[in-house]
N, C-alpha and C positions, 0 to 999 in steps of 0.2 A: 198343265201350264208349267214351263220351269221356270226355274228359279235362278238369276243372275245373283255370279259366283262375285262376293266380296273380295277386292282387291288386296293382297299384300303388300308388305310397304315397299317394294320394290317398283309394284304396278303406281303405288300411289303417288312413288318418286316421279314417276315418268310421265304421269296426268298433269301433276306440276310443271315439270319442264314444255309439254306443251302448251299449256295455259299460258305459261310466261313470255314463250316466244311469241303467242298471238298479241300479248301488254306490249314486248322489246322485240321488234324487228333485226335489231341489233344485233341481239343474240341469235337470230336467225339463222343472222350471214355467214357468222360467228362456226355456225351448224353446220352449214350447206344445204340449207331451208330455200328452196328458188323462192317461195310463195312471198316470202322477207324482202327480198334485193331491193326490190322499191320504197319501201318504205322507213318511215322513223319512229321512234317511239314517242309517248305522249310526255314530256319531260316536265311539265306544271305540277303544282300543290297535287291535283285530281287525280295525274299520272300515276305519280308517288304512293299517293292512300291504295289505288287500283292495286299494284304491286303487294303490299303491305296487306289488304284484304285477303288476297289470295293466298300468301303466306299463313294467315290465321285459319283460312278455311282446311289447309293443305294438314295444319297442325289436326285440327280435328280429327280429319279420315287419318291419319297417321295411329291416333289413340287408337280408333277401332281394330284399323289394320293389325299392331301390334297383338292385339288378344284373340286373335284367327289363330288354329292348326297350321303351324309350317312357319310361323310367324319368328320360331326360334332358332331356326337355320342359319348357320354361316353368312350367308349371301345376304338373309331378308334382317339379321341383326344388324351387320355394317352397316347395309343403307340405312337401316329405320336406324341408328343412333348419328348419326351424320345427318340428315334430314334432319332430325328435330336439333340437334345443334347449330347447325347452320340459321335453319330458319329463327331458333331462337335468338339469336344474337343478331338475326338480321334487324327484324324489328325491333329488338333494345336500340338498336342504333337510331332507326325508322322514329319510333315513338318519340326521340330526345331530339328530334327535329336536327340531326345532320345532313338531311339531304337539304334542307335551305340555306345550308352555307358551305356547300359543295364548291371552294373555291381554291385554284391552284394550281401549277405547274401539270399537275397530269390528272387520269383519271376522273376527270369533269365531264358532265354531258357533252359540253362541246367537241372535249377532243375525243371522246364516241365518234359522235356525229362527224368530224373530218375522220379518222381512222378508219368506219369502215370502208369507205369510199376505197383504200387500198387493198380491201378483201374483197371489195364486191366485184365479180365476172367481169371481165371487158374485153370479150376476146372474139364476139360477133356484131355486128349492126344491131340484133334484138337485146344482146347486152346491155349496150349503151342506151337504147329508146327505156330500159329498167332504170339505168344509171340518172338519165333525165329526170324520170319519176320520182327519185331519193332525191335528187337538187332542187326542187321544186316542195321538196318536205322541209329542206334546211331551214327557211324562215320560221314556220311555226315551231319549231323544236327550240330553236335558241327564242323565241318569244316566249314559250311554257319554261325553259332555264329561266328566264330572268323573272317571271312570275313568281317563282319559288323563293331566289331571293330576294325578291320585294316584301315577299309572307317574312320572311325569317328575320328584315329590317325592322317589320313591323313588329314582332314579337322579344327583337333584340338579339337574335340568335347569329352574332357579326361572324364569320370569315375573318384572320390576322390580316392585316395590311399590308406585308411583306407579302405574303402570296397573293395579292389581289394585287400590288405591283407589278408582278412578274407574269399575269394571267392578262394582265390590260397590253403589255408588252406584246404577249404574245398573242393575244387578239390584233395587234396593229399589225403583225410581221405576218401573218395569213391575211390580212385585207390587200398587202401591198407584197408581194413573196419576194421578189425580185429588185424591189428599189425603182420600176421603171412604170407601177398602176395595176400590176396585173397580180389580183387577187391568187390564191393558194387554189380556190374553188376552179379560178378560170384557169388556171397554170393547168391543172388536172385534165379539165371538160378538152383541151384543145388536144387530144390524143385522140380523141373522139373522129368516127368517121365522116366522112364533107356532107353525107347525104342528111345526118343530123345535126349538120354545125349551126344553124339558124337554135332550132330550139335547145340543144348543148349550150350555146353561146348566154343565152339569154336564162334560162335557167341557174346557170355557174354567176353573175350580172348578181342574180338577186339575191341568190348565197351569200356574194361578199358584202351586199349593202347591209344583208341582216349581219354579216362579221362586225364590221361599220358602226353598226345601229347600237349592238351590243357594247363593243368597245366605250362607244360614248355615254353610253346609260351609267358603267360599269365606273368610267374614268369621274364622271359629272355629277353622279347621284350614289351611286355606290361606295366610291373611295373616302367621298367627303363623310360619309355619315359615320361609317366607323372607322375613323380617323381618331387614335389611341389607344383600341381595343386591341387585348394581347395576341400576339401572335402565336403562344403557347394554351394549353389548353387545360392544363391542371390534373388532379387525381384520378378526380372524379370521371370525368372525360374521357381520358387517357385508359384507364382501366376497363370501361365502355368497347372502345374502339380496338383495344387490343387483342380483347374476349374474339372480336368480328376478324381481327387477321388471325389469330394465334389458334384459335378455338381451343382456348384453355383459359382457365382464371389463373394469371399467372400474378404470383409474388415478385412484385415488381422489382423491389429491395435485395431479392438474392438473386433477380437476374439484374438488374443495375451490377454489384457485386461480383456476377460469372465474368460481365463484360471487362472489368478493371481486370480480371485472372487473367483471361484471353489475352488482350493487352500486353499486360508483361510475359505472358509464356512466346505471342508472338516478337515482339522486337528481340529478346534473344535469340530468337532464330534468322529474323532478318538481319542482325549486325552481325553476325556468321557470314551468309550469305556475301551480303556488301561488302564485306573482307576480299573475297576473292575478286571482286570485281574492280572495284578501287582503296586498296589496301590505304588505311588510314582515313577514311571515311568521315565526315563528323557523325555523320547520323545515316541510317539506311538509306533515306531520301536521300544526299547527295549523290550517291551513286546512282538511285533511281533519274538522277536529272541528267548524271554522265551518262545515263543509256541513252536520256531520250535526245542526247547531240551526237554518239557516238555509237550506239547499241545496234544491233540489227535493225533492221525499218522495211517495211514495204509503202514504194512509192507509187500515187495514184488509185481516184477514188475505186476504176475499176480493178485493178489490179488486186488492191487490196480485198476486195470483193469476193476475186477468183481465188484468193489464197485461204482466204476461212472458208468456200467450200471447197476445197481440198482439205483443210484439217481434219471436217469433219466426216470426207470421205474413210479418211485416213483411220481416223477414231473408229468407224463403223467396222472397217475391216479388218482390223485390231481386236476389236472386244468381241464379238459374233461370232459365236461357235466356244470360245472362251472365259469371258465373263456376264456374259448375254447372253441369249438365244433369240433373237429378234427375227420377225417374219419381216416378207417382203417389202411392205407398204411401210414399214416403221425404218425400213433401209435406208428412204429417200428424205431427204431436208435438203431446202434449199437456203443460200445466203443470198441478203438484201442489202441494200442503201435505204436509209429509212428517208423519209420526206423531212425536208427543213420544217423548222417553227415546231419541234417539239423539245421535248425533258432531253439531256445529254446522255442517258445509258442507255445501250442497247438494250433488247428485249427480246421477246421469241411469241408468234401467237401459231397456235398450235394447228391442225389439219383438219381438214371439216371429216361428218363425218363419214363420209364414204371417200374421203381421202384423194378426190378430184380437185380439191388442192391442200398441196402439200404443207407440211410444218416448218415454219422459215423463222431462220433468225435476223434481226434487223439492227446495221448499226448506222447512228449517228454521227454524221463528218462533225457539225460544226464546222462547216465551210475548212475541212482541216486537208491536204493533199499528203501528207507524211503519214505514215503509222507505224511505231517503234512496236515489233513484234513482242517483247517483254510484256505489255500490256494488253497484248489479245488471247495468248495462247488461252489462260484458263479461264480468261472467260465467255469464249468460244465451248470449251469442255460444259461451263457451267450454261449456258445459253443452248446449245445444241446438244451436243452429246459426250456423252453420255448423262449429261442435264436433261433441260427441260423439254428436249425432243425425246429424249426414250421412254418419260413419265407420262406426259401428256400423248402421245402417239399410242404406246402400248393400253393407253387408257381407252384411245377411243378402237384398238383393234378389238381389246376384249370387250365389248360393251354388253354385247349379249350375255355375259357371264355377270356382272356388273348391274347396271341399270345407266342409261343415260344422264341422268340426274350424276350419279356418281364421275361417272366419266367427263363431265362437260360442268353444267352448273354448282355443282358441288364443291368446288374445287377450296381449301384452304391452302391461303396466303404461303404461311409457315411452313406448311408439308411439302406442296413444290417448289418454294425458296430455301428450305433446308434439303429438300433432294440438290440439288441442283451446287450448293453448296458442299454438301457431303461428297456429288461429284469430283469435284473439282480436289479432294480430299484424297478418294480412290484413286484419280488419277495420278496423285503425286505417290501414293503407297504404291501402285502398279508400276513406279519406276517413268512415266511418262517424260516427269521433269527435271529431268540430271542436269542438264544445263541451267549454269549459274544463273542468268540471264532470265530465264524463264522462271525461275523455282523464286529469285526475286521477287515477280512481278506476282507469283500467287501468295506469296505472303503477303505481300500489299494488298492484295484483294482482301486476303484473310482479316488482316488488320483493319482493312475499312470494316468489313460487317462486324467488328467487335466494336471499332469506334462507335458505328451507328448504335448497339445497344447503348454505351455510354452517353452520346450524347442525345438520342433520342428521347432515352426516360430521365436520364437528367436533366436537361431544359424543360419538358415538358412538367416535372416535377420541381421543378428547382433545387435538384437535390446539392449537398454539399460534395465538391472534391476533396475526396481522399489526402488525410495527410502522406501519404506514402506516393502521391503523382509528380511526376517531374513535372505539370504542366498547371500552375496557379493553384497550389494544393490551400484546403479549407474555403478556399471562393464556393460559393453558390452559381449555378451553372444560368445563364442566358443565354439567347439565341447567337448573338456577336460573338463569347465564349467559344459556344458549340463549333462555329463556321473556322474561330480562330484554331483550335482544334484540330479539326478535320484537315485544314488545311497543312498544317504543321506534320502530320501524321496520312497524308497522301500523294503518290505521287501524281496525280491528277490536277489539269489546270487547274486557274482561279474561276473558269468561269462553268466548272463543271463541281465541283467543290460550291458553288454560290449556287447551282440548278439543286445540288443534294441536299441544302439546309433547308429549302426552299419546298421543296419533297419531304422532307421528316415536319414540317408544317403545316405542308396540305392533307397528308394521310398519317397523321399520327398515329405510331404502332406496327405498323407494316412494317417499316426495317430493320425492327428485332427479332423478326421472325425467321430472316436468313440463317444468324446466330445459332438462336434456337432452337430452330428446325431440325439444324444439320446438329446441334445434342441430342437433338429424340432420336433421329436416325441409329446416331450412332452409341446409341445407348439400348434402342432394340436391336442393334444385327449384336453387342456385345452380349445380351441376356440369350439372345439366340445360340449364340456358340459358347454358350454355359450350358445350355441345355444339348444340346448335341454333343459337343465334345470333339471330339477328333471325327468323326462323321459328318461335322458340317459342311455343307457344300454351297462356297458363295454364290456358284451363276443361280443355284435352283433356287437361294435365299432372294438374291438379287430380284427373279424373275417373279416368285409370287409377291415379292415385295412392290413390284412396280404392277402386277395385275388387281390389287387390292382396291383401288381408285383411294378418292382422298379421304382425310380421317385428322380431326381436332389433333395437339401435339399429344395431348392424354392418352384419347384414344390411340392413336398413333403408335408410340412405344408399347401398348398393351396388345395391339396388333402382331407387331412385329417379332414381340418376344414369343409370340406362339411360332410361327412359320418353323 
């Protein structure tokens, strides 16, 4: 009789990720999993523990796995220390009942459940009879969402007020998308072809009542109850949640601290900058505002469309062969218009995984028809490329070398918002951005993700301002503060600046990871070329650095400084 060979952690990664896609359909889609397109995940109390179970069970075979022959490999270490990191911090989060007050501007079951609808296939009549099938799930998914926050009212575990303002908001704006009745569900389903528009029609109908249903649970019984509860989250919390985007236990106090440094190192570079733009300037931002009357601009939603893929054409064929070595499939990304009614920043969702559809990045109009080119350039770089398309793409080309798990579920926060970030870094050290105009507009960028450390861990800490700030120095930081801030220090509308406060409230933690990310990075390619020396060679640094899949910031720098 033989004897079935015990998994490594590699194998045991990848048992996971399929367990998990049969709990989240989602992540499916996510995949390029056909057997997912129909459906939705279980999003109740039951759902939650289901996920959480399997985390535990995954932990177990993970220990064995580990004490296997081979188990000490390159390949089967990364994974197996990312597996048990990840998982472990999943459920720290899990256990302390965060998923019942999952509420907020993004990342919420619900806006899963509209988001994938723009992943899912639609490009045959059987597409769409799938697409039917997922609109027909929509009610029960937002009934198990709001079971969970019914468990979590009852337990006390409230959602801020502030983001359950702007979550109720944006439940009315997907019931009614257009101002004229017609739901976001049914805006969607009428692209659908005639010969299913009866069950399309009527399916998208019940979608938006459950949008409806939710909204008024959310506005009537929701809002009222935790009505005074803070809209910050404290140490304790905060430290929790950071562990889960950062995947490091990070000294809050010296990175509060990096961010003030970051800060001043950046405004002396941008009032250099603004010099040449509008000599005499008060402050960077004023010139940032002379751009956006005077600056370069591309006009019109398509237009604009066509012109970030062309950058990022342009980027590809720039870097490949020279700071890259990128195969075929990791060549193509395409640019979007994202769907109304969501968060104001672009974003990027990555390439399933046999790459039948592509890695796109997506921006949001906010109903806007002008776009002053100062404010796309890098972060186009940072969103597509040489960002989060050559990290997440290269991820899923090597996967067999990798693990899937690695490649796809794995993923920490920090490591691809700091790649992405460091991007945007490279591309100014490779000379990209000589023009004033543009080199402006990434230090603004810069300057937001330091702002964000600053005000992120200080409101949520209440920590004190620095006597050395030009901005309310020795005050204690609140949410009003933070937004006042931000905005003083952005050149971004008032009502993209109000989506960002609103976002460091719903996922506390996750926007100091851009920051910090992009210091691990560049803190292992610098231990790198101490170890080499004149021998160092960035594309090969570059390349295994992006085939490594993801990895906690610890882990991360300790990675890289080998390569």
């Amino acid at each position: 009789m033989s004897q079935t060979k015990s998994p490594l952690p590699r194998e045991v990664a990848d048992t996971y990720v399929d367990e998990l896609i049969a709990l989240d359909p989602v992540l499916g889609t996510y995949l390029g999993v056909k057997e997912s397109h129909g459906k939705l995940p279980d999003t109740s109390p039951a759902g939650q523990e289901a996920v959480a179970e399997l985390a535990r069970a995954t932990l177990a075979r993970l220990d064995d796995a580990e004490r296997l022959p081979g188990a000490d490999s390159d390949m089967e270490r990364r994974c197996a220390r990312l597996l048990r990191e990840r998982l472990t911090a999943q459920l720290a989060v899990h256990d302390a009942g965060e998923g019942l007050r999952a509420v907020g501007n993004l990342h919420t079951a619900p806006h899963t459940v509209r988001e994938v609808f723009t992943l899912t296939p639609a490009d045959t009549e059987e597409d769409w009879a799938v697409i039917a099938e997922r609109l027909r799930a929509v009610p029960a998914a937002l009934v198990g969402y709001r079971e969970s926050l019914a468990l979590g009212l009852d337990r006390k575990l409230y959602a801020g007020p502030r983001p359950t303002a702007t979550f109720i908001g944006q439940l009315t704006e997907w019931s009614d998308t257009d101002g004229q009745g017609l739901g976001w569900f049914e805006d969607f389903a009428s692209a659908g072809p005639d010969a299913l528009r009866e069950e399309l029609d009527t399916a998208a109908r019940a979608a938006t009542e459950a949008i409806v249903a939710l909204r008024d649970w959310m506005r009537d019984v929701y809002a009222p109850t935790i009505e005074g509860a803070p809209d910050t989250v404290g140490r304790e919390r905060y430290a929790r949640l950071a562990r889960y985007f950062n995947g490091t236990d990070l000294d809050l106090d010296e990175a509060y601290a990096y961010g003030w440094a970051e800060y001043h190192r950046l405004l002396g570079e941008m009032k250099s900058e603004a010099e040449k733009i509008l000599p005499g300037a008060a402050t960077p931002w004023v010139a940032l505002a002379h751009l956006d009357e005077h600056g370069r601009h591309i006009e019109g939603v398509d237009e604009v469309r066509t012109w970030l893929q062309g950058l990022m054409d342009e980027a590809i064929e720039a870097l490949d062969g020279t700071h890259f070595e990128l195969a075929e499939p990791v060549r193509k990304v395409e640019s979007r218009i994202a769907p109304p009614g969501g968060a104001a920043a672009p974003y990027y969702t990555a390439p399933s995984q046999d790459f039948s559809r592509p890695g796109r990045t997506w921006l949001p109009t906010m109903g806007q028809t002008r776009f002053p080119v100062y404010d796309l350039v890098s972060t186009w770089y940072h969103e597509g490329v040489p960002g989060h398309h050559l990290q997440l793409a290269q991820w899923v080309y090597v996967v067999d070398d990798l693990s899937r798990y690695q490649a796809t579920v794995g993923q920490v926060s920090a490591n691809c918002e700091g790649w992405a970030l460091y991007s945007e870094r490279l591309m100014d050290e490779l000379g990209f951005l000589t023009d004033a105009e543009q080199r402006l507009g990434y230090l603004d960028a810069q300057m937001m993700r330091a702002a964000r450390v600053i005000v992120d861990i200080g409101m949520h800490l209440e920590l004190e301002i620095p006597a050395d700030s030009p901005f309310h120095p020795g005050e204690r930081w609140t949410p009003d503060l933070a937004q006042e801030f931000f905005d003083a220090h952005s050149s971004r509308p008032a009502d993209f600046v109000e989506s960002e406060l609103t976002r460091y409230l719903t996922i506390p933690g996750q926007a100091i990871g851009y920051k910090l990310g992009e210091r691990a990075w560049l803190l292992g390619r610098e231990n790198a070329k101490k170890r080499h020396g004149d021998a160092f060679d960035a594309k090969a640094w570059h390349m295994a650095a992006l085939s490594q899949g993801s990895l906690g910031l610890d882990d991360l720098v300790d990675e890289l400084s080998r390569l």
